[in-house]
Backbone as JSON Lines, residues from 0, in Angstrom:
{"i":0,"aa":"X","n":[-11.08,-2.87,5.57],"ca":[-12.0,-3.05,4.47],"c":[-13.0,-4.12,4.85]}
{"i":1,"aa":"X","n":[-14.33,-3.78,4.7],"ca":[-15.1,-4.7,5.18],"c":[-15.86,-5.38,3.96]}
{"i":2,"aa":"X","n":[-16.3,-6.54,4.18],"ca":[-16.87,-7.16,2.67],"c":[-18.02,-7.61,2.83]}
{"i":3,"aa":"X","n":[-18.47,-7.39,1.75],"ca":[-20.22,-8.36,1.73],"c":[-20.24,-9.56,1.26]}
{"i":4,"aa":"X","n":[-21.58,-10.08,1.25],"ca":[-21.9,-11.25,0.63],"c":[-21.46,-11.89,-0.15]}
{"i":5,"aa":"X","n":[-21.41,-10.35,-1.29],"ca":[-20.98,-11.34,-2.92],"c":[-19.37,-10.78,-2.93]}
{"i":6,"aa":"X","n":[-18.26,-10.6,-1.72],"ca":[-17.34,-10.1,-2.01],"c":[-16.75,-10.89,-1.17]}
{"i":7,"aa":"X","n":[-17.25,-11.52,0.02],"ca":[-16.37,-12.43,0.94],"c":[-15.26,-12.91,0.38]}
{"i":8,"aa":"X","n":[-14.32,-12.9,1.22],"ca":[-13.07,-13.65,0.5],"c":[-12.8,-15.32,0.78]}
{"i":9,"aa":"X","n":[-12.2,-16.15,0.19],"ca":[-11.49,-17.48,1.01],"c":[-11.18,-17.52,2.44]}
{"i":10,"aa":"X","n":[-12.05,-17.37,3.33],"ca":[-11.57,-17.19,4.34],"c":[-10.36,-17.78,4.82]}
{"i":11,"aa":"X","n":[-10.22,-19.05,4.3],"ca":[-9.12,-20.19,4.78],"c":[-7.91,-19.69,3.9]}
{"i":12,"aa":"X","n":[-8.04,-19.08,2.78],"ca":[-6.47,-18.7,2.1],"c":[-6.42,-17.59,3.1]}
{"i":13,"aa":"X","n":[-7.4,-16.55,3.17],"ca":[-7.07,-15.38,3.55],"c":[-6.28,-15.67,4.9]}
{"i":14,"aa":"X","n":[-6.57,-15.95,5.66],"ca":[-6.37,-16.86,7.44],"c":[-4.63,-16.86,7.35]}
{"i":15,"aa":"X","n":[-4.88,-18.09,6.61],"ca":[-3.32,-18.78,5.92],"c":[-2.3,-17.39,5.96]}
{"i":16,"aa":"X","n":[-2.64,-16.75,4.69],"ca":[-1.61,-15.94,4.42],"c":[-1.49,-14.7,5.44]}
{"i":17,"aa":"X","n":[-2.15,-14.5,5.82],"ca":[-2.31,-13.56,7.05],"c":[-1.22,-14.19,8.05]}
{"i":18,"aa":"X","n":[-1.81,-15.22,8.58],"ca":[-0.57,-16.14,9.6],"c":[1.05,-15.83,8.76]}
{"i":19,"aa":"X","n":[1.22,-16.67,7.98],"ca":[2.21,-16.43,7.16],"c":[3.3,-15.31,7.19]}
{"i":20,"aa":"X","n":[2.79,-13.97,6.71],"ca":[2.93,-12.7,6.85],"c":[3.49,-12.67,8.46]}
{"i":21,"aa":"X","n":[2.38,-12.51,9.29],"ca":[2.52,-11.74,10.77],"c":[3.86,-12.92,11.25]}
{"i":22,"aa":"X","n":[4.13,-14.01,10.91],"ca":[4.64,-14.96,11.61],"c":[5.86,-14.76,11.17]}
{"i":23,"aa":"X","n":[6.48,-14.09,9.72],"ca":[7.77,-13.22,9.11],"c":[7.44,-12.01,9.74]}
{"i":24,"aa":"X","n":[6.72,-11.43,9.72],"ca":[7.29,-9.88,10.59],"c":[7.35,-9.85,11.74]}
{"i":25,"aa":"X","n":[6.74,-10.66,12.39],"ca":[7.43,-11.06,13.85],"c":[8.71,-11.75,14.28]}
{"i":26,"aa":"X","n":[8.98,-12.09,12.96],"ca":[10.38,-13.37,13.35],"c":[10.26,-14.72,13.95]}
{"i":27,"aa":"X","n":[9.03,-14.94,13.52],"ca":[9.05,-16.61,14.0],"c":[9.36,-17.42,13.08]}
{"i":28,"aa":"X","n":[9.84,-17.06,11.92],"ca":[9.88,-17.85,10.71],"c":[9.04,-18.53,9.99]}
{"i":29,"aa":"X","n":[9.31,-18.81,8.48],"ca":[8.66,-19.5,7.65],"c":[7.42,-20.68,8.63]}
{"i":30,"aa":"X","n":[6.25,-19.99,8.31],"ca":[5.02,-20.57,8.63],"c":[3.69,-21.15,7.74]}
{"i":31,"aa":"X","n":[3.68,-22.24,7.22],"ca":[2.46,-22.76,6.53],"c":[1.63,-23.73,7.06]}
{"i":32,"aa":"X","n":[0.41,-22.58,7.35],"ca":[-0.73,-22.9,8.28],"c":[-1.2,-24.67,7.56]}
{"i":33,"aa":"X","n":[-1.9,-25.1,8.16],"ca":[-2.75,-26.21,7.49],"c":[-3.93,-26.26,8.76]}
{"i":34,"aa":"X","n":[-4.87,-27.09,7.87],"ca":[-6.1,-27.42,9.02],"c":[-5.95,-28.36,9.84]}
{"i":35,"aa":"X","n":[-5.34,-29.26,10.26],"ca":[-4.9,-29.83,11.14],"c":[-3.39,-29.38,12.45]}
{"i":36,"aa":"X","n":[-3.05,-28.07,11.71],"ca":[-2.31,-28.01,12.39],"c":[-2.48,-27.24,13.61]}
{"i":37,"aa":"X","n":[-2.01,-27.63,14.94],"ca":[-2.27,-26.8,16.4],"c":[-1.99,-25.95,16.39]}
{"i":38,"aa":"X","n":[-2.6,-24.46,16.86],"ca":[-2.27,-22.87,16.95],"c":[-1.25,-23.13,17.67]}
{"i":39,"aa":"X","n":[-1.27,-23.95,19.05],"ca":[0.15,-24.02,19.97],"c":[1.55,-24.38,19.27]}
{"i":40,"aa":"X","n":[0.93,-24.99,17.88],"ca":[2.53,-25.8,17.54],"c":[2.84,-24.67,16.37]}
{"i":41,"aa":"X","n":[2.2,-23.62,16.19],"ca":[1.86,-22.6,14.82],"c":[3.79,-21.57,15.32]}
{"i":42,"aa":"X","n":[4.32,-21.63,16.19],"ca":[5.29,-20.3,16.57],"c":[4.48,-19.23,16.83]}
{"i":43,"aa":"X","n":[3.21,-19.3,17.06],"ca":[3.11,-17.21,16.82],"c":[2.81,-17.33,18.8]}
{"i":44,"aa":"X","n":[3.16,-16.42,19.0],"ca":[3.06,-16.21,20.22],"c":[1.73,-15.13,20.64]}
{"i":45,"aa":"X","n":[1.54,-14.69,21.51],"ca":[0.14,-14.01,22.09],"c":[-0.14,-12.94,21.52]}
{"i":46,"aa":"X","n":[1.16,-11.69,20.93],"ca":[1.03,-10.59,20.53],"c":[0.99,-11.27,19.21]}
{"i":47,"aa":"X","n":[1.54,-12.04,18.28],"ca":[1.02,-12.34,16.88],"c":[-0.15,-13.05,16.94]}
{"i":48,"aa":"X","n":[-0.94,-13.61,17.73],"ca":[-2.68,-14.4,17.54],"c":[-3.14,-12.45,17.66]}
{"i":49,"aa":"X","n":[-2.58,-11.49,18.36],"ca":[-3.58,-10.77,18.3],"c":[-3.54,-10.09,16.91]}
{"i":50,"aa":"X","n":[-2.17,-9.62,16.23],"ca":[-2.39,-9.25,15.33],"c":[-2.9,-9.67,14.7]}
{"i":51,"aa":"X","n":[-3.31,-11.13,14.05],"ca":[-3.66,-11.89,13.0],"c":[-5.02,-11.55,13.67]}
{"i":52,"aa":"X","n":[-5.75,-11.75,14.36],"ca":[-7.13,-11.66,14.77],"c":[-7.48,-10.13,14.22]}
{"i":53,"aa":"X","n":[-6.83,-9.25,14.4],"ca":[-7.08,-7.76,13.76],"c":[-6.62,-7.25,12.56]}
{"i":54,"aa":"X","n":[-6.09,-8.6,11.93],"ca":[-5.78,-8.19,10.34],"c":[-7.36,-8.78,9.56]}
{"i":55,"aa":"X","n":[-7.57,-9.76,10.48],"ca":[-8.7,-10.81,9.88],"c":[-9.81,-9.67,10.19]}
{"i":56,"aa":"X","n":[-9.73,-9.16,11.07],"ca":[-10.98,-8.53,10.96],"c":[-11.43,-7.56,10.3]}
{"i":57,"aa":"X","n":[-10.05,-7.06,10.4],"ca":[-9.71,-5.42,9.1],"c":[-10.18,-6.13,7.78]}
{"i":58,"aa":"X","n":[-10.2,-7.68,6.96],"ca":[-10.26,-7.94,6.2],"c":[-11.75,-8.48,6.08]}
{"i":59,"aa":"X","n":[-12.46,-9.05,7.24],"ca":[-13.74,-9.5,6.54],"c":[-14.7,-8.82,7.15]}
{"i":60,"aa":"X","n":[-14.27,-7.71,8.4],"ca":[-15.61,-6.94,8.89],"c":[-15.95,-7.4,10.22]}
{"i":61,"aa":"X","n":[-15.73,-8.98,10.47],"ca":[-16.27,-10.0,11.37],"c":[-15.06,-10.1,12.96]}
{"i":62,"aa":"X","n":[-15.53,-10.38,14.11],"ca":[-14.68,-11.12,15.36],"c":[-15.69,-11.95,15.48]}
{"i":63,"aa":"X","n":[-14.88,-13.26,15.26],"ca":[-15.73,-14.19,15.71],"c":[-15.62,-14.71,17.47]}
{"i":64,"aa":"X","n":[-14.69,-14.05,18.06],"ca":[-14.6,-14.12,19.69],"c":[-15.64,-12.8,20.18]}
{"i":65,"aa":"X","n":[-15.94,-12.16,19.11],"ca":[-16.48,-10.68,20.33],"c":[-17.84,-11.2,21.07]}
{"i":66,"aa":"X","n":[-18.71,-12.43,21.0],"ca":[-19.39,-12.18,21.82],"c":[-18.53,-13.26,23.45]}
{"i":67,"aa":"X","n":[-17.52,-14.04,22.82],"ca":[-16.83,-14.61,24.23],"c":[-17.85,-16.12,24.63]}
{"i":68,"aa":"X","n":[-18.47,-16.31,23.97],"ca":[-18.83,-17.77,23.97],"c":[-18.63,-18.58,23.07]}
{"i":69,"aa":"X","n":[-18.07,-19.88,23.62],"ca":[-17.32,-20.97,23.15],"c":[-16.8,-21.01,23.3]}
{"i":70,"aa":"X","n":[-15.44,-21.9,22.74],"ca":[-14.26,-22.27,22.88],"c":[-13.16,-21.91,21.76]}
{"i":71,"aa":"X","n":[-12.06,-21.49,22.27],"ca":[-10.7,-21.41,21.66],"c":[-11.03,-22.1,20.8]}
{"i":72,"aa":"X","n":[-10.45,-21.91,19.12],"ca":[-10.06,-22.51,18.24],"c":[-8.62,-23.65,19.12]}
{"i":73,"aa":"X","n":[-8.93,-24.49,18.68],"ca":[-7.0,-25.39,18.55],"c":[-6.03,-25.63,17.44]}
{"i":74,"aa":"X","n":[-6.91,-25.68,16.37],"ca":[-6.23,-25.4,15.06],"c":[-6.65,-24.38,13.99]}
{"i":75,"aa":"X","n":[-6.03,-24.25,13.27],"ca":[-5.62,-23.24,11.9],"c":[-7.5,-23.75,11.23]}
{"i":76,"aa":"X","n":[-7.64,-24.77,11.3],"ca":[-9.25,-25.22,10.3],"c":[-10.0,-24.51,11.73]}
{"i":77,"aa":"X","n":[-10.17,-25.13,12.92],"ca":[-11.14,-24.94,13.93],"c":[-11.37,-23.04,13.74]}
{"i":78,"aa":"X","n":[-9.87,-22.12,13.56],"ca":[-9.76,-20.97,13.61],"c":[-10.67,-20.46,11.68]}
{"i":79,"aa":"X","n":[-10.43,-21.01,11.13],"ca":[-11.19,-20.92,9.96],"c":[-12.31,-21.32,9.44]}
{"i":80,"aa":"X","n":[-12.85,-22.06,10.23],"ca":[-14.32,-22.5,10.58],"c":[-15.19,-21.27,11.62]}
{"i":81,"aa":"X","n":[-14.2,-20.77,12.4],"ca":[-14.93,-20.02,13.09],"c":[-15.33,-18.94,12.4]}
{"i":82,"aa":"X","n":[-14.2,-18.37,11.82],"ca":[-14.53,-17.11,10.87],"c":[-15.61,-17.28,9.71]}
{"i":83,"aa":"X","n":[-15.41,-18.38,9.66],"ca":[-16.12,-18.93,7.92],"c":[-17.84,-18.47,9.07]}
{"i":84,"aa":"X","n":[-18.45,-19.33,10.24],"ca":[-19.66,-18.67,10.8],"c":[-19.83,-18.13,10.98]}
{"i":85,"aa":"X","n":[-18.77,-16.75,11.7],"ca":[-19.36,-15.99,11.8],"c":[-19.68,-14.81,10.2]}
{"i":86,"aa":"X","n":[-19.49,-15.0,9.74],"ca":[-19.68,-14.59,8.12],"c":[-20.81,-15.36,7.62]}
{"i":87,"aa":"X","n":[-21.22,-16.34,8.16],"ca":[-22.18,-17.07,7.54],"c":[-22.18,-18.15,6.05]}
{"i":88,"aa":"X","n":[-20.84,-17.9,6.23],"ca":[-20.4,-18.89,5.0],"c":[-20.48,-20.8,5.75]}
{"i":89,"aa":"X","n":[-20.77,-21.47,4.76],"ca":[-20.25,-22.9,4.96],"c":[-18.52,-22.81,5.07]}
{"i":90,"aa":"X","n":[-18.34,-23.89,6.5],"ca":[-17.19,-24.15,6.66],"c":[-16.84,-25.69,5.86]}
């Protein structure tokens, strides 16, 4: 489902609960993202960053890696800041 302007969601709840989710159906256990917290210290391993990257996108339309310049997010905010630009929202 892709969204517009006046339909964008919270990107940062959406993010959150997304992590959350993929991080129980993967079995890494109870996960609550915060903005300070490190993707490395998050449990999700390589195949859950990808799912969450393709739930996020199924949800706002946007990859904020597809053009491959810049840098890795390091945390849960840096990863929700990214999304929040490329949507064009204030982070």
């Amino acid at each position: 489902m892709t969204t517009t302007a006046a339909t964008q969601p919270d990107v940062r709840a959406v993010l959150y609960a997304e992590a959350a989710k993929v991080a129980a159906e993967q079995g890494k256990g109870a996960l609550v993202p915060a903005d300070d917290m490190p993707l490395l210290d998050s449990k999700l391993d390589s195949l859950a960053f990808a799912i969450l990257v393709a739930r996020m996108e199924e949800v706002t339309g946007v990859d904020p890696f597809a053009e491959g310049d810049g840098d890795f997010p390091a945390t849960f905010g840096d990863l929700a800041r990214a999304y929040s630009r490329a949507l064009g929202q204030s982070a």
